[in-house]
ZAGUDO-805863 format. One record per atom (N, C-alpha, C): z, x, y; atom name; residue in one letter; residue number from 1. Coordinates in nm, 3 decimals. Atoms other than C-alpha are relative to their C-alpha. Example, Ala and Ser with C-alpha at 12.3 -4.5 7.8 and 13.67 -1.06 7.14 Angstrom:
residues 2
       up     east    north  at  aa    i
    0.000    0.089   -0.119   N   A    1
    0.780    1.230   -0.450  CA   A    1
    0.000    0.090    0.120   C   A    1
   -0.006   -0.082   -0.119   N   S    2
    0.714    1.367   -0.106  CA   S    2
    0.073   -0.077    0.109   C   S    2
END
This chain:
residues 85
       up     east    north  at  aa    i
   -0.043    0.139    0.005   N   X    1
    0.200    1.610    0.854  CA   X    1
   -0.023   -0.053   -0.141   C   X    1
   -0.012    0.014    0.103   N   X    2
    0.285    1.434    0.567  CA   X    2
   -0.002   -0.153   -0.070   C   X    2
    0.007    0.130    0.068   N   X    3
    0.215    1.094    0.577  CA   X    3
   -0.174   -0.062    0.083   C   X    3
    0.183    0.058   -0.027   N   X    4
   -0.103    0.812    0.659  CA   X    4
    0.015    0.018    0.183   C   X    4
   -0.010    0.014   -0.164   N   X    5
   -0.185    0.863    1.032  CA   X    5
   -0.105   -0.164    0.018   C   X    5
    0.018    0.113   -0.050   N   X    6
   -0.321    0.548    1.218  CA   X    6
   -0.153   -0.038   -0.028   C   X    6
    0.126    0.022    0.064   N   X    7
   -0.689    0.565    1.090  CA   X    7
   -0.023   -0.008   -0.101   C   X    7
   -0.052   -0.010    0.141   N   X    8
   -0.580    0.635    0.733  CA   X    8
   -0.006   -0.141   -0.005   C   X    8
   -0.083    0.124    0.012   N   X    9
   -0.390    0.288    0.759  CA   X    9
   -0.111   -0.123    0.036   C   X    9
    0.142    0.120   -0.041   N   X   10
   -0.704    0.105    0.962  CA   X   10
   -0.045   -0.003   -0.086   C   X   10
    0.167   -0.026    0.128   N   X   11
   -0.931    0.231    0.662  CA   X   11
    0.071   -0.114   -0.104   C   X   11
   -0.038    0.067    0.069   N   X   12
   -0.665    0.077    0.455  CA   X   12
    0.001   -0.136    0.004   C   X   12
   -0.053    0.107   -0.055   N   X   13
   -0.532   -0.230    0.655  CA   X   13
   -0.174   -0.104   -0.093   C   X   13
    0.171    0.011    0.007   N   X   14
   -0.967   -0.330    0.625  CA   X   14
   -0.040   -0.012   -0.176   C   X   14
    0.019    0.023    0.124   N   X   15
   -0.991   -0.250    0.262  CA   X   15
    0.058   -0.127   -0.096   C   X   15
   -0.130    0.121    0.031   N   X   16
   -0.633   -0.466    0.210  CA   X   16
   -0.075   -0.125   -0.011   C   X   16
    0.070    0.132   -0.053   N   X   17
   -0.802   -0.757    0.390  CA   X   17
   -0.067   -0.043   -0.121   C   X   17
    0.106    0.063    0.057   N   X   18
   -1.101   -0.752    0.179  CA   X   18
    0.039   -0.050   -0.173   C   X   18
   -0.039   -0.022    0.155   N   X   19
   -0.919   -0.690   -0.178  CA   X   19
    0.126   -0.074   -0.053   C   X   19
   -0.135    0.033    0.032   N   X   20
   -0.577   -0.821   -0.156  CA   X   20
    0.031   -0.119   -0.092   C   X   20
    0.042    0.162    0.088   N   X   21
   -0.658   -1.175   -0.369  CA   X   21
    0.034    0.076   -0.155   C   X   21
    0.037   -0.040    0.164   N   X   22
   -0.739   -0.890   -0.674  CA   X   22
    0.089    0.107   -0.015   C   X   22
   -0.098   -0.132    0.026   N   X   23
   -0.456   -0.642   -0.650  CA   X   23
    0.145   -0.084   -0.076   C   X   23
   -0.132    0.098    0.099   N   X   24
   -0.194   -0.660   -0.914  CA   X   24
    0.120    0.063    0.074   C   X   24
   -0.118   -0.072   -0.016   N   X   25
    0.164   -0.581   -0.881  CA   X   25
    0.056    0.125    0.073   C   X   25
    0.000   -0.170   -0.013   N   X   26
    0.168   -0.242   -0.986  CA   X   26
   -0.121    0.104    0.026   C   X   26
    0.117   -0.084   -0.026   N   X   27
   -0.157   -0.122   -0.816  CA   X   27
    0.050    0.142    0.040   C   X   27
    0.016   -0.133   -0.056   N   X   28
   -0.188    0.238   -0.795  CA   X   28
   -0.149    0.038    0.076   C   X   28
    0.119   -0.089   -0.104   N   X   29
   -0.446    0.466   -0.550  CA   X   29
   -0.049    0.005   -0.091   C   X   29
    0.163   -0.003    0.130   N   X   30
   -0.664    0.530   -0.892  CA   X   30
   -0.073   -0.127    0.016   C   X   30
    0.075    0.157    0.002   N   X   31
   -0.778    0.183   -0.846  CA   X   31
   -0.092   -0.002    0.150   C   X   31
    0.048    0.036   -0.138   N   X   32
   -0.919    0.220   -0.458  CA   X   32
   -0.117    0.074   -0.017   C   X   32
    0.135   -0.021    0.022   N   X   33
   -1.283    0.243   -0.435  CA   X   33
   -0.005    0.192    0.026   C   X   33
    0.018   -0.163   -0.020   N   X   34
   -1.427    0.624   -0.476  CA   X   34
   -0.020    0.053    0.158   C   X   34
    0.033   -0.044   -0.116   N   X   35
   -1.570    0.620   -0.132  CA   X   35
    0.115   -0.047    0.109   C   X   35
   -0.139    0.009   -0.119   N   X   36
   -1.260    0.479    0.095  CA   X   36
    0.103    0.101   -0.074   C   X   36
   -0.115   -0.122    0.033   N   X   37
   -1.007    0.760   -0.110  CA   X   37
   -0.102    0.108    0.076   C   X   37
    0.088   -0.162   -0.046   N   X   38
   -1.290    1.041    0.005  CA   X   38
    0.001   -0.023    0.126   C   X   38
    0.008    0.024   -0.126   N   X   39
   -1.320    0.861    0.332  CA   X   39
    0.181    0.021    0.073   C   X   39
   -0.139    0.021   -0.040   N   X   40
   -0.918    0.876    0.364  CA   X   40
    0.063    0.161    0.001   C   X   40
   -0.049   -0.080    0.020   N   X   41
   -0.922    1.228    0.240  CA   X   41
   -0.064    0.138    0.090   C   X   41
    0.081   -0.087   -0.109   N   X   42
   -1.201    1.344    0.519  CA   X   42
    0.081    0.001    0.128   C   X   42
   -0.051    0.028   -0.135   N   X   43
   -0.988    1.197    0.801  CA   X   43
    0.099    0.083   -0.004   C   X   43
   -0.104   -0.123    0.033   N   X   44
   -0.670    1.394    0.641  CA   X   44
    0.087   -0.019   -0.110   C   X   44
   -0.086    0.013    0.087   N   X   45
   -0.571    1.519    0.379  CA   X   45
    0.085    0.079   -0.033   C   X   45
   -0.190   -0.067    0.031   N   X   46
   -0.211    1.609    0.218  CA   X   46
    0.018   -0.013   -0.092   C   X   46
   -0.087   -0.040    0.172   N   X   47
   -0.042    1.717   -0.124  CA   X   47
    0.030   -0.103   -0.041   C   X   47
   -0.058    0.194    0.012   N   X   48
    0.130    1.318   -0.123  CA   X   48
   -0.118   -0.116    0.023   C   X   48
    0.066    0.185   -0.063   N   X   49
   -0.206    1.087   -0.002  CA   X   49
   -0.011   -0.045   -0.114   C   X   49
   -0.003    0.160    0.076   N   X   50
   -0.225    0.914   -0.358  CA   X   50
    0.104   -0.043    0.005   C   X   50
   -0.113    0.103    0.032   N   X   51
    0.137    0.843   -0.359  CA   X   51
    0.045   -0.030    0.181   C   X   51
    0.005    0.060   -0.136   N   X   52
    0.098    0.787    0.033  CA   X   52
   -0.086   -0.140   -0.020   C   X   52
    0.088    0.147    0.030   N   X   53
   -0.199    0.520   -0.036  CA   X   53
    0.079   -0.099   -0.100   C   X   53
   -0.018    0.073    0.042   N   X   54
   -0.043    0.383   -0.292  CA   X   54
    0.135   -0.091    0.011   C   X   54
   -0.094    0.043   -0.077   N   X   55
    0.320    0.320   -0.140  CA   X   55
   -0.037   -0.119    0.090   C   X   55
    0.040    0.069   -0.110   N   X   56
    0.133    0.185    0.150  CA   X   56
   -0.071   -0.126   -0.029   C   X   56
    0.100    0.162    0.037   N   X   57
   -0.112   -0.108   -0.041  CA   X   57
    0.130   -0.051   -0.050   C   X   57
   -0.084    0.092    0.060   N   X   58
    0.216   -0.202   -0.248  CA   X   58
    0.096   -0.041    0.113   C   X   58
   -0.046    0.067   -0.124   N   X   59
    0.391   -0.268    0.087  CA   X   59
   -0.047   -0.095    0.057   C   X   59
    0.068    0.073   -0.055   N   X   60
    0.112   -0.441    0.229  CA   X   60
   -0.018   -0.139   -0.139   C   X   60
   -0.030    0.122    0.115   N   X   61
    0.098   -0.677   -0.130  CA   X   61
    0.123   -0.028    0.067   C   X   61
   -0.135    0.058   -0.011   N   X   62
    0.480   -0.723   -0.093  CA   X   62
   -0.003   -0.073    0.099   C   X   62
    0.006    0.047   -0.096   N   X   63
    0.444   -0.819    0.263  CA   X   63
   -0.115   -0.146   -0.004   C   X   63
    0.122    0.110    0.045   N   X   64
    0.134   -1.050    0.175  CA   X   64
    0.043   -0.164   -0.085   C   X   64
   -0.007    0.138    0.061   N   X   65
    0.309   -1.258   -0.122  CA   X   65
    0.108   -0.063    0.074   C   X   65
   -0.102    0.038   -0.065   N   X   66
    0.613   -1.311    0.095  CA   X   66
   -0.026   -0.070    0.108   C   X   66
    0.043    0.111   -0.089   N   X   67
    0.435   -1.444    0.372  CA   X   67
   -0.097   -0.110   -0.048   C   X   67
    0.089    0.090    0.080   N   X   68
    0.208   -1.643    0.128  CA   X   68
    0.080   -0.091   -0.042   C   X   68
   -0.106    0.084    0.071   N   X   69
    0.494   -1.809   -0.059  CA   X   69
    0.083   -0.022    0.059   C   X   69
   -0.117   -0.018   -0.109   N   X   70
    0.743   -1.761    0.205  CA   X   70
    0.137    0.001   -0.052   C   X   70
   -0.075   -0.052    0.069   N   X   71
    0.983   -1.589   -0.050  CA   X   71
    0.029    0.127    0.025   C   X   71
   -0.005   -0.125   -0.074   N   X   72
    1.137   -1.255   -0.021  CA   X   72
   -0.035    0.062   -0.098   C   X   72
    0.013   -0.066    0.108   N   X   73
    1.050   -0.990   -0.299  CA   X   73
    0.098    0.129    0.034   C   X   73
   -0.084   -0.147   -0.016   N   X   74
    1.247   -0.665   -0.370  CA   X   74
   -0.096    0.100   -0.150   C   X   74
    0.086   -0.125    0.041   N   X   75
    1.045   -0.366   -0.501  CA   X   75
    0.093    0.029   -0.125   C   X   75
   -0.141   -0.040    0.069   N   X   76
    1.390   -0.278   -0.691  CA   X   76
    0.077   -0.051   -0.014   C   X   76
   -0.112    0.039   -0.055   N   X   77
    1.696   -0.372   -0.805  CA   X   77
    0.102    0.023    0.110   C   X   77
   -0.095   -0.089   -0.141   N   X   78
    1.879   -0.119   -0.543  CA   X   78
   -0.050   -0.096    0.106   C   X   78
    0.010    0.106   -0.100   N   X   79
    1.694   -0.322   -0.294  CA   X   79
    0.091   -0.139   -0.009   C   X   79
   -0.041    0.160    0.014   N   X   80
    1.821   -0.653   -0.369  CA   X   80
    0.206    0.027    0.009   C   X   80
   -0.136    0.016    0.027   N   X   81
    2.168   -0.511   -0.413  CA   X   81
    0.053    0.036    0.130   C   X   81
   -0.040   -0.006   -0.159   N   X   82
    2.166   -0.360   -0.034  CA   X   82
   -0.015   -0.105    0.081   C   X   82
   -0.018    0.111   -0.043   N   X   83
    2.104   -0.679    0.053  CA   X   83
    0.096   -0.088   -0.050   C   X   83
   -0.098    0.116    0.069   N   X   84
    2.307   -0.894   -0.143  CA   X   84
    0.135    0.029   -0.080   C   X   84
   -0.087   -0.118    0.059   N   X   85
    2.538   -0.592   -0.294  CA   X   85
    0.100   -0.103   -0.105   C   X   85
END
């Protein structure tokens, strides 16, 4: 398997919560504390979990300022253009 399974994502969801105020933009997985990546990589790990973790917090930002501001964001231009083409 090749992506976060459902405890992965709790560990995350939990970390999100506590951090999400101080995450920029373009956070990458190098930035997530030493002991929740080792704790993420005991539960399971795969060839993709930094660019699994880090997919997954910039989703959870995106989702965060959008319901904060109640604006939409697009990751991409391609996004914005399948919407609005």
């Amino acid at each position: 398997m090749r992506a976060l399974n459902k405890k992965q994502k709790a560990v995350l969801d939990e970390w999100f919560e506590e951090n999400k105020d101080d995450i920029g933009l373009f956070w990458d997985a190098e930035s997530l504390d030493y002991e929740v990546y080792v704790e993420l990589e005991n539960i399971h790990n795969f060839e993709i979990l930094h660019q699994a973790i880090t997919g997954y917090i910039q989703e959870q930002l995106i989702n965060y300022m959008a319901d904060r501001d109640g604006k939409q964001y697009y990751i991409t231009d391609r996004d914005y253009e399948e919407d609005y083409g």
